[in-house]
SEPA-15226 format. One line per 5 residues: for each residue x, y, z of C-alpha. Coordinates in Angstrom, 3 decimals, always signed. Example, Ala and Ser with C-alpha at 12.3 -4.5 7.8 and 13.67 -1.06 7.14 Angstrom:
<rs>
+12.300/-4.500/+7.800 ~ +13.670/-1.060/+7.140
</rs>
This chain:
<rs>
-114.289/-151.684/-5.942 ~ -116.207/-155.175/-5.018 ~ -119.289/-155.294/-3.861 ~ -121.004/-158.231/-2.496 ~ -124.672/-158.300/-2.032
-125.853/-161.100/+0.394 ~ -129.584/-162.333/-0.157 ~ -131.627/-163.995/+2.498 ~ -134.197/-165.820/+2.250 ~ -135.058/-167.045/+5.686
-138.739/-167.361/+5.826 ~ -141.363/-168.638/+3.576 ~ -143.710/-168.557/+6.106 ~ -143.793/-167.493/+10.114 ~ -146.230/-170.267/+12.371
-149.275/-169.707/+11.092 ~ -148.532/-165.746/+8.764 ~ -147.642/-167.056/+5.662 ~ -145.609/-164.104/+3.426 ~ -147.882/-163.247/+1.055
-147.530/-162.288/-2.974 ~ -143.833/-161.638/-4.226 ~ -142.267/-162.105/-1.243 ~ -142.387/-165.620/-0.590 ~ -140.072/-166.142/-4.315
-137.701/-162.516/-3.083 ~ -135.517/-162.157/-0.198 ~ -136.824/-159.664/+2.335 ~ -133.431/-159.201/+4.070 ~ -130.434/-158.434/+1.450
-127.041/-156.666/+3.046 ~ -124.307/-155.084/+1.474 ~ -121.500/-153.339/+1.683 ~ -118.350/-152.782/-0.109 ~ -115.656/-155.098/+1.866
-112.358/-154.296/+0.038 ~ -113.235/-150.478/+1.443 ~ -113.988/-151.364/+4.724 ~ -117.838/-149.579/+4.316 ~ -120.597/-149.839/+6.718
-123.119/-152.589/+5.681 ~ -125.936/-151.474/+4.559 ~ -129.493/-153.893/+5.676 ~ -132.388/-154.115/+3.400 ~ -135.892/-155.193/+4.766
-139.002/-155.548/+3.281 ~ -141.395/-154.815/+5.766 ~ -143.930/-155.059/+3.673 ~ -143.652/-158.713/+3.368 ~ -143.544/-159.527/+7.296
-147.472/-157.874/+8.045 ~ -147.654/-158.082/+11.273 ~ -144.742/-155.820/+13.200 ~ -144.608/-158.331/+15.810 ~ -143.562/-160.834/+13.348
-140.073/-158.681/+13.444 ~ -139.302/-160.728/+17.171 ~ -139.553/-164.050/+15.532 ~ -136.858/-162.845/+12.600 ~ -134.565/-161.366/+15.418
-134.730/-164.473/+17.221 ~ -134.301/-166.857/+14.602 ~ -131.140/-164.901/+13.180 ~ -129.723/-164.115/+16.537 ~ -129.673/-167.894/+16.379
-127.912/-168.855/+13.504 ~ -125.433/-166.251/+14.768 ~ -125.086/-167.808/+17.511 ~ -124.312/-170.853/+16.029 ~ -122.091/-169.977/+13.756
-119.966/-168.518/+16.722 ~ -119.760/-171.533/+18.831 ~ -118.887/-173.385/+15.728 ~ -115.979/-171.112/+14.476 ~ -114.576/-171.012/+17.959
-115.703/-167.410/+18.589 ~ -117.907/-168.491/+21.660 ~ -117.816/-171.609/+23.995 ~ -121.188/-172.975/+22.438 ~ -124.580/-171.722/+21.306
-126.560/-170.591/+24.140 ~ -123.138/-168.586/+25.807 ~ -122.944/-166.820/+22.220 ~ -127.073/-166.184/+22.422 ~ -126.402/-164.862/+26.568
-123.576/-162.498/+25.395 ~ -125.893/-161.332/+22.155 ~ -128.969/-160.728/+24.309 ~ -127.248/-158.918/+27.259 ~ -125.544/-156.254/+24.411
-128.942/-156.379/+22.560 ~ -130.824/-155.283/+25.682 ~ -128.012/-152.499/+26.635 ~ -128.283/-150.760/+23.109 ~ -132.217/-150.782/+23.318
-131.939/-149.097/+26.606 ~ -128.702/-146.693/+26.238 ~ -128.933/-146.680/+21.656 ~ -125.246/-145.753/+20.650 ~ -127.219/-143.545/+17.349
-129.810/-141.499/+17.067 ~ -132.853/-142.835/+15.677 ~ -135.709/-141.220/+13.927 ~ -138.984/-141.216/+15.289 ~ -140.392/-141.878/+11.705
</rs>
């Protein structure tokens, strides 16, 4: 069984809330999941090292983003901002109408 744990370290600091202590040296996103099995990935974050909750929008956009990116330049989308339209239209549908049950806490 492989499993591949994928660190990232996208912010050192967010405008003007720098990540304080550990956190600016640690990843405060990691995924994994075990590929050759076909499991669910499983997200990591370290809230602890955003602060502010708000902070959370600025992480969302910046990885919806590279996503989008990455689409347009693999093919999977005509170009960036049709990849980011298509993202944001299913984004806004599952915050409406969620497809799982979440905890309130």
């Amino acid at each position: 069984m492989m499993r591949m744990i994928l660190p990232i370290a996208v912010f050192s600091c967010l405008g003007s809330a720098v990540i304080a202590g550990d956190c600016a040296n640690k990843p405060f996103f990691t995924a994994e999941g075990n590929y050759v099995a076909n499991e669910p990935l499983v997200v990591n974050i370290r809230t602890e090292c955003l602060g502010d909750p708000k902070l959370a929008g600025l992480v969302l956009a910046d990885f919806a983003q590279h996503l989008a990116l990455a689409h347009a330049r693999t093919g999977k989308a005509k170009d960036r901002q049709t990849a980011l339209d298509e993202m944001l239209q299913l984004f806004v549908a599952e915050l409406q109408n969620p497809t799982t049950q979440w905890p309130e806490r």
